[in-house]
N, CA, C and O atoms as a printed pandas DataFrame, in Angstrom:
     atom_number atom_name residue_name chain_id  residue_number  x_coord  y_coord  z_coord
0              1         N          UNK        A               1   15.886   36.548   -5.872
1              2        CA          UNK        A               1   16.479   35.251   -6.137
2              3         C          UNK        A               1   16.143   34.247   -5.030
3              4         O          UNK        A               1   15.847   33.093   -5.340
4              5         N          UNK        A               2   16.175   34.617   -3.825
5              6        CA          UNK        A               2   15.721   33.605   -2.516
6              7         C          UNK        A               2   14.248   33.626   -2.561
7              8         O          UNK        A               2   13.782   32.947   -1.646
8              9         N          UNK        A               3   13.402   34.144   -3.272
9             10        CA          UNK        A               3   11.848   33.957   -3.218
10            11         C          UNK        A               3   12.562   33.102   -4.594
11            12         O          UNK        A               3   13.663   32.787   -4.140
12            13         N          UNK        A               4   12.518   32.738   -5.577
13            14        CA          UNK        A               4   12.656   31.720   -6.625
14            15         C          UNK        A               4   13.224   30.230   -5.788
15            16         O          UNK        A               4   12.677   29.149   -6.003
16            17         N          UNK        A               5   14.093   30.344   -5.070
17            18        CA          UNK        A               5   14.821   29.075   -4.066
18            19         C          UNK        A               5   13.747   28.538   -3.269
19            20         O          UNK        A               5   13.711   27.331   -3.032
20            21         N          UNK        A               6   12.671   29.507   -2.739
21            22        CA          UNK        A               6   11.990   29.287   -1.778
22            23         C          UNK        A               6   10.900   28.212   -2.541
23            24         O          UNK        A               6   10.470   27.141   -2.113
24            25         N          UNK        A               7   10.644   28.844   -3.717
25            26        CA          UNK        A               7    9.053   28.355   -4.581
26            27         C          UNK        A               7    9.469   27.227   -5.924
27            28         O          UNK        A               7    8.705   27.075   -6.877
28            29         N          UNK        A               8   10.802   26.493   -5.798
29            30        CA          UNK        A               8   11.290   25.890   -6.722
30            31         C          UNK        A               8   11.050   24.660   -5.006
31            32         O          UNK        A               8   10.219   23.802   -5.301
32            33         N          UNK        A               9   11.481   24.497   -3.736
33            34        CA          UNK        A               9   11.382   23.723   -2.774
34            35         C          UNK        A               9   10.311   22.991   -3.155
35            36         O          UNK        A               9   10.345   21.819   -3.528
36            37         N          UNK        A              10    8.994   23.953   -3.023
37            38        CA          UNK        A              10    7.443   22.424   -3.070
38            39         C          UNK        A              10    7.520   21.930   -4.314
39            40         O          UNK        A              10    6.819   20.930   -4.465
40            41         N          UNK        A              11    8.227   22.337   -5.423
41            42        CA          UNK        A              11    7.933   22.143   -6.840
42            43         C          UNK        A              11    8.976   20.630   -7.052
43            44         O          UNK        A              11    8.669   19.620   -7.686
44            45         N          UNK        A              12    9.932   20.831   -6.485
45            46        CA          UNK        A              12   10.718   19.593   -6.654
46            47         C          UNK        A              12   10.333   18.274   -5.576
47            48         O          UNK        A              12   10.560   17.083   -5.786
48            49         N          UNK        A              13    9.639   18.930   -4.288
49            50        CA          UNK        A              13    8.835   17.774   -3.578
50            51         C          UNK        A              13    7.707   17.262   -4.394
51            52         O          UNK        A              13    7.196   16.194   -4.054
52            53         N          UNK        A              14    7.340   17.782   -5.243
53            54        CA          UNK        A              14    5.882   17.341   -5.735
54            55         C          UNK        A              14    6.815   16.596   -6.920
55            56         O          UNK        A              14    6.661   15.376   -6.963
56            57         N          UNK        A              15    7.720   17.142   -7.846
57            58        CA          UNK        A              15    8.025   16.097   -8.501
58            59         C          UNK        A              15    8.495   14.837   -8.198
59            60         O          UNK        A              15    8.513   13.961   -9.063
60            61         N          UNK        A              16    9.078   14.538   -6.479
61            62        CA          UNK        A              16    9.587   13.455   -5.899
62            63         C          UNK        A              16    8.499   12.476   -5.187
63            64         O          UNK        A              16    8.675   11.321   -4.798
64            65         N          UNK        A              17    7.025   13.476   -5.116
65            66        CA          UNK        A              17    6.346   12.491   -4.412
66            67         C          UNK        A              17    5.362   12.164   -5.730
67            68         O          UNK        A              17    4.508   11.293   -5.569
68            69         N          UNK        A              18    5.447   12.773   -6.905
69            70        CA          UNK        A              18    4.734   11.987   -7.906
70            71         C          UNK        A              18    5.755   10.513   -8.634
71            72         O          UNK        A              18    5.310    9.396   -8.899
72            73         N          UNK        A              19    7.037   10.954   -8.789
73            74        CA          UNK        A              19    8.094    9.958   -8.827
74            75         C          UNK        A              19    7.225    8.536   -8.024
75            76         O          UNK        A              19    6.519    7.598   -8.395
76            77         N          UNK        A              20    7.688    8.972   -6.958
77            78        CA          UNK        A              20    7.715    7.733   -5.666
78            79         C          UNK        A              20    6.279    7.358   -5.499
79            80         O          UNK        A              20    6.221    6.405   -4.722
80            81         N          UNK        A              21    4.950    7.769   -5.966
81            82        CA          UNK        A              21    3.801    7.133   -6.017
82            83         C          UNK        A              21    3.906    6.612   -7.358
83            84         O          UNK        A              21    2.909    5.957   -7.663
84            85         N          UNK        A              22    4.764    6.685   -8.241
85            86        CA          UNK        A              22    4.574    6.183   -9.530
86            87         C          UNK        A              22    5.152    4.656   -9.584
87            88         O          UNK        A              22    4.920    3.712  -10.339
88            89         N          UNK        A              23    6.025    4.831   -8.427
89            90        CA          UNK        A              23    7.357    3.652   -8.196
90            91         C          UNK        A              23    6.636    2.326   -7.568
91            92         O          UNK        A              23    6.600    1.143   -7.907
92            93         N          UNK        A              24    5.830    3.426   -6.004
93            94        CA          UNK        A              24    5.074    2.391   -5.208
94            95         C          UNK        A              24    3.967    1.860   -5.627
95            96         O          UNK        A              24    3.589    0.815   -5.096
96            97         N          UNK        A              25    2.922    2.686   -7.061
97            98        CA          UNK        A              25    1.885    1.817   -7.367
98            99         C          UNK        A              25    2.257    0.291   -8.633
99           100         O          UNK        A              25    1.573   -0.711   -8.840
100          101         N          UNK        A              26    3.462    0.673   -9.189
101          102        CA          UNK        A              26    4.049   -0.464  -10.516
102          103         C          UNK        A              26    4.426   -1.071   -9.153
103          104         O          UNK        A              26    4.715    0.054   -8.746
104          105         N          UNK        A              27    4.590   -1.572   -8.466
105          106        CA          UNK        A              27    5.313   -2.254   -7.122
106          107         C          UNK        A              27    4.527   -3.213   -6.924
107          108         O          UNK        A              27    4.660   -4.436   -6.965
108          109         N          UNK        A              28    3.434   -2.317   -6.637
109          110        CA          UNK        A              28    1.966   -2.971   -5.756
110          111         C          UNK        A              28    1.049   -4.083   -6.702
111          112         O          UNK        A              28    0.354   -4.932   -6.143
112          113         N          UNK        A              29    1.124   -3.985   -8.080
113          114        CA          UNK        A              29    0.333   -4.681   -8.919
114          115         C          UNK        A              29    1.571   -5.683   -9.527
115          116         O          UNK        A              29    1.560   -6.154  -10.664
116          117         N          UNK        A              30    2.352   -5.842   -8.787
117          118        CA          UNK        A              30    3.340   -7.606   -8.960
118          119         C          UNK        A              30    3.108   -8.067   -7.667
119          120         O          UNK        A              30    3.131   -9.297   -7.642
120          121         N          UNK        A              31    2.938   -7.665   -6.813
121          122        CA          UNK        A              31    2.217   -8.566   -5.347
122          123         C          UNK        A              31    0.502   -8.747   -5.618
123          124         O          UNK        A              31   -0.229   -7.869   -6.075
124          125         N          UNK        A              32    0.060  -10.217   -5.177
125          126        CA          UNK        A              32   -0.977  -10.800   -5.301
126          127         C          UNK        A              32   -1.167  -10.912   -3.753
127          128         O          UNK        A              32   -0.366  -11.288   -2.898
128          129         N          UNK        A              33   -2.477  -10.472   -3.638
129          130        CA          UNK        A              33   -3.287  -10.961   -2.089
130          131         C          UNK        A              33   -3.504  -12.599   -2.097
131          132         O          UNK        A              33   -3.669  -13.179   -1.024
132          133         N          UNK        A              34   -3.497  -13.292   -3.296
133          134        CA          UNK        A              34   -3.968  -14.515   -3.249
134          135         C          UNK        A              34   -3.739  -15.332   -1.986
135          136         O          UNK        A              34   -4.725  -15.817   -1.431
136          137         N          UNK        A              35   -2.161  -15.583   -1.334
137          138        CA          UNK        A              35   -1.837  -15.948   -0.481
138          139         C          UNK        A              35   -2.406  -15.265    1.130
139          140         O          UNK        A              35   -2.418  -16.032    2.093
140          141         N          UNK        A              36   -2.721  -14.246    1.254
141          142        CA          UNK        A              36   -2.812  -13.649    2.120
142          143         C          UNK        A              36   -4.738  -14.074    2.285
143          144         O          UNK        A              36   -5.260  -14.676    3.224
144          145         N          UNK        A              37   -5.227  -13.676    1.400
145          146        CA          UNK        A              37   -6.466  -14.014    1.203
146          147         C          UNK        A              37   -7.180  -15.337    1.590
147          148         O          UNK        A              37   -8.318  -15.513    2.025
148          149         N          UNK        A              38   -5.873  -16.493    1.218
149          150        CA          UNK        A              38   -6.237  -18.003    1.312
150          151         C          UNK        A              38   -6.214  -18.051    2.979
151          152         O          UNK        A              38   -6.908  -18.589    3.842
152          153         N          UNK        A              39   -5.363  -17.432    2.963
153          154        CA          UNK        A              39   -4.889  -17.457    5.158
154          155         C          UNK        A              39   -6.291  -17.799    5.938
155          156         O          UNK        A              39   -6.897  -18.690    6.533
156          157         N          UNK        A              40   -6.392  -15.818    5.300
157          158        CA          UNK        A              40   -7.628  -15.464    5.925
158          159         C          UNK        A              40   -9.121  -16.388    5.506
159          160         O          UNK        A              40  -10.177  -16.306    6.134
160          161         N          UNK        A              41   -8.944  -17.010    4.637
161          162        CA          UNK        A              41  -10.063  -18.151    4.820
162          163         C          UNK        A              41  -10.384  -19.460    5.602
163          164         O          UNK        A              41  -11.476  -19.962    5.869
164          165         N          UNK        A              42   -9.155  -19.854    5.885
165          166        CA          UNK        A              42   -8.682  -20.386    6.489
166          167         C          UNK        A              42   -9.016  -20.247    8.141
167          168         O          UNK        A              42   -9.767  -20.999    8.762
168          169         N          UNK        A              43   -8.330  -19.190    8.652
169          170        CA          UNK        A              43   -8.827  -18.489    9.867
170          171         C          UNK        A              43   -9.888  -18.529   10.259
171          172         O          UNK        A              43  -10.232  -18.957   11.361
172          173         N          UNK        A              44  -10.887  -17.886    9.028
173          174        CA          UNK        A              44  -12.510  -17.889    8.927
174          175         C          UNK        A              44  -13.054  -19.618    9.175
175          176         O          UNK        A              44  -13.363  -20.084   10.272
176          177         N          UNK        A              45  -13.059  -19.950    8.595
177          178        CA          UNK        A              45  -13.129  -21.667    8.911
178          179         C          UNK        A              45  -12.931  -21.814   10.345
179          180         O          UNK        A              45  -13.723  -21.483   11.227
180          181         N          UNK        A              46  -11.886  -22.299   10.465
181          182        CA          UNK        A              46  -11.464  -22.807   12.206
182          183         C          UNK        A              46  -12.007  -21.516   12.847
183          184         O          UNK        A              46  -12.789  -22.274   13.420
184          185         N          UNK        A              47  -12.249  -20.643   13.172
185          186        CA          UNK        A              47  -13.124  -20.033   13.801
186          187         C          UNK        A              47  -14.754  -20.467   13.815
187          188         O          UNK        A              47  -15.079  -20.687   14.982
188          189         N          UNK        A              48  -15.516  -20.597   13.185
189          190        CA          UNK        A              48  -16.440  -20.927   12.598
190          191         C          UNK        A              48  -16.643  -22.785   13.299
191          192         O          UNK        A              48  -17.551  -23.442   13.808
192          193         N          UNK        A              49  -15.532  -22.951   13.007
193          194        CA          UNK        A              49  -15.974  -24.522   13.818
194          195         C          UNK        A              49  -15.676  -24.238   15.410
195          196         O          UNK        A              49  -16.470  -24.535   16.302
196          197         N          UNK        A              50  -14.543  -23.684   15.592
197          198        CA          UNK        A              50  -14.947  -23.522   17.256
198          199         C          UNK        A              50  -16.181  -23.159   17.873
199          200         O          UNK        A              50  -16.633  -23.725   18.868
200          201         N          UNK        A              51  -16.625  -22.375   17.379
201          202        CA          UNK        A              51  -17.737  -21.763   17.746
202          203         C          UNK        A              51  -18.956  -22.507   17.557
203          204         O          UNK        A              51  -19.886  -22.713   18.337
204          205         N          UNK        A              52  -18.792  -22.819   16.532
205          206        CA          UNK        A              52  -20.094  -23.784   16.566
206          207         C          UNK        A              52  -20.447  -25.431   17.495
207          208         O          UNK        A              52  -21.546  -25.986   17.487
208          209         N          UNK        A              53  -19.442  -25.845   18.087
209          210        CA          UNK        A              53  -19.257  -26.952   18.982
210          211         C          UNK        A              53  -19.727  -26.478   20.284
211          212         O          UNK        A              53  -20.042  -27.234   21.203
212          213         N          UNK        A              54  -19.765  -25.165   20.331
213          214        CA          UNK        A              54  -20.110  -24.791   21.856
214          215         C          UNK        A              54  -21.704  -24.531   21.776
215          216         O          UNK        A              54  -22.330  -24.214   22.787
């Protein structure tokens, strides 16, 4: 009976970490990089002109 307790442990972690990657990828595709993306162009630019004045 304690070898069944023992081998039911990874079986219910694997059902909690397929759960919780199921949770965190529907999560991830309602956030847009758009904003984050625009930043970083941004950045790219004014870098790009500093550098080039020298």
């Amino acid at each position: 009976m304690g070898a069944l307790v023992w081998l039911l442990i990874p079986l219910l972690a694997a059902v909690v970490a397929g759960l919780w990657g199921s949770w965190a990828n529907r999560t991830q595709k309602a956030r847009s990089d758009g904003p984050e993306l625009d930043g970083y162009a941004r950045f790219r630019a004014a870098m790009e002109k500093s550098h080039s004045g020298t």
